[in-house]
C-alpha positions as CSV (number, residue, x, y, z in Angstrom):
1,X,17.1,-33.4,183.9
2,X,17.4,-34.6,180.3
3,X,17.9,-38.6,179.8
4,X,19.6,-39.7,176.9
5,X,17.7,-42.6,175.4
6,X,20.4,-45.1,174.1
7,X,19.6,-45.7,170.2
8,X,17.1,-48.7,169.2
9,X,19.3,-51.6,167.0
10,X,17.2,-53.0,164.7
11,X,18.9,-55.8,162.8
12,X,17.9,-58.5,160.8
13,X,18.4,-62.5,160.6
14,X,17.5,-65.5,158.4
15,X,16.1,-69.1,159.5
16,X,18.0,-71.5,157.9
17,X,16.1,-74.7,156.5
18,X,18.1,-76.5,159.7
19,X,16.0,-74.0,162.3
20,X,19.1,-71.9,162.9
21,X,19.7,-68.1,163.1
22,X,23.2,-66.2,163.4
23,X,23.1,-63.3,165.6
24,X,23.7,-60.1,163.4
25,X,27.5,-58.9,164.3
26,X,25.9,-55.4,165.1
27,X,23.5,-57.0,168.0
28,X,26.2,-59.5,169.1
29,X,28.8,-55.8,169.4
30,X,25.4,-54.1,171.1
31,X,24.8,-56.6,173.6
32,X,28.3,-57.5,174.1
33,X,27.4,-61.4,173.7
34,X,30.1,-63.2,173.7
35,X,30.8,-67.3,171.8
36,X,28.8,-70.0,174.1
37,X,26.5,-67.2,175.7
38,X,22.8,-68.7,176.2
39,X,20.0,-66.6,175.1
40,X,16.5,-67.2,175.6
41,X,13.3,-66.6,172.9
42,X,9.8,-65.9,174.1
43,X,6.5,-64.2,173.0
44,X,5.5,-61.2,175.1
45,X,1.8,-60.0,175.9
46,X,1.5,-58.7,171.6
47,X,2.5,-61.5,170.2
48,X,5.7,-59.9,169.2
49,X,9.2,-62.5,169.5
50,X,11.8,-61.4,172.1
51,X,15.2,-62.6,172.5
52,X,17.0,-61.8,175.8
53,X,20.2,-63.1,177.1
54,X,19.6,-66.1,179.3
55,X,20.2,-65.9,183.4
56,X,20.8,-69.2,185.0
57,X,18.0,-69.3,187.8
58,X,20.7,-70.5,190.1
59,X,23.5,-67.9,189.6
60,X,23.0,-66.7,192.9
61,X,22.8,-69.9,195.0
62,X,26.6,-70.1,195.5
63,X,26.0,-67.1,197.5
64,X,23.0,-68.6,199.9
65,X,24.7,-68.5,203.3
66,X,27.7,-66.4,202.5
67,X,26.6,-63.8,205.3
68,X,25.1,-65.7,207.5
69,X,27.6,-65.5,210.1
70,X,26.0,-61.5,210.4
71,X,22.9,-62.3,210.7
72,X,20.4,-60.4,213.8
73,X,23.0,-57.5,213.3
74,X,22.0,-53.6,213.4
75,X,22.9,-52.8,209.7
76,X,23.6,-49.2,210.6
77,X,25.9,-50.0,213.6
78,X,28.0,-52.1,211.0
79,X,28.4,-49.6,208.8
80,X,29.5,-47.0,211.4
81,X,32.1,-49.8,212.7
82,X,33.4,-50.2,208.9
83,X,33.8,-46.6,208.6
84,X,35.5,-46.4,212.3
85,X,32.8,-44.2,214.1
């Protein structure tokens, strides 16, 4: 089975003498990032800048709890209930 590999964007941007870059239209399209979207900048293990978009650590704690109500249930038997075996 063949994988197609999505194409590389390469795009480039200027540092203004304020410290500010504008996101290329092209990578803001690519990466569907939209006005007030955080993203983050950091070095990986060459040296090389990254930019990815930012992910709030706590994006998921709204969630904490939500099942709890099923916990010490067999997985497998609710499954078979939602599916009316």
């Amino acid at each position: 089975m063949v994988v197609a590999k999505r194409p590389r964007l390469v795009a480039a941007a200027k540092v203004t003498s304020k410290g500010q870059i504008t996101l290329p239209k092209e990578v803001r399209d690519h990466f569907q990032l939209k006005p007030g979207e955080e993203v983050d900048f950091f070095e990986d293990e060459s040296g090389a800048i990254r930019i990815r978009r930012h992910l709030d650590p706590d994006r998921f704690k709204r969630w904490q709890g939500y099942l709890k109500h099923l916990a010490g249930q067999d997985p497998d038997e609710m499954v078979r209930e939602m599916r009316g075996e």
